[in-house]
C-alpha positions, 0 to 999 in steps of 0.5 A: 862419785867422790873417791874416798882420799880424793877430799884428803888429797884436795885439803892438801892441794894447796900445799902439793903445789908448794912442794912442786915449786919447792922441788925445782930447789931440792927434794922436799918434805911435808908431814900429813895427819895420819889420822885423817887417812886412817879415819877414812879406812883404819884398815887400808888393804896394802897400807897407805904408803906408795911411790907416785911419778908423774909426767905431763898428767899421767902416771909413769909407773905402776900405782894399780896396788895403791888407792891413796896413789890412785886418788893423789893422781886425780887430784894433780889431773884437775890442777892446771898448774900442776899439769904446766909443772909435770910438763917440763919434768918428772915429779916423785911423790912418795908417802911413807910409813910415818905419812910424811910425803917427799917431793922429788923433781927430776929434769926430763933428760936432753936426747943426745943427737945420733948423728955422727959428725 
């Protein structure tokens, strides 16, 4: 079964990795068609926006309230080269109100070591 955005999500996968690559230079930023989620579902219960992190494939915070996060999700999980890029660091997606997507890549942060000298 086809999840409902995951055909949205797969138009934009070209430019989702773009973003990520982008990332490494800075926030980045991408204005998607509104109409092509509304046609989908007008009537999206919790709306459309949401805040998606991501490491090594999986979700590093709660995305349960947001099918549109949801189905983003499954679209990076097919991607190997998103899966190498989530890896070696934290992506942020997050979708707001206007459908503009932003990009955000934070550096995994280097455990001090405990020892004492």
């Amino acid at each position: 079964m086809i999840e409902k955005y995951t055909p949205v999500w797969h138009k934009y996968r070209p430019v989702l990795l773009k973003l990520m690559l982008d990332a490494a230079q800075g926030p980045q930023e991408y204005a998607l068609s509104k109409h092509e989620f509304l046609d989908i579902d007008p009537r999206q219960k919790g709306g459309y926006s949401f805040t998606l992190r991501s490491f090594k494939g999986k979700v590093i915070n709660d995305i349960k309230t947001s099918i549109v996060a949801q189905h983003l999700l499954l679209i990076l999980q097919q991607s190997g080269k998103a899966q190498e890029l989530t890896s070696t660091a934290i992506y942020e997606f997050t979708l707001d109100k206007q459908f503009i997507l932003h990009v955000k890549q934070e550096e995994i942060p280097v455990e001090e070591s405990d020892e004492e000298i």
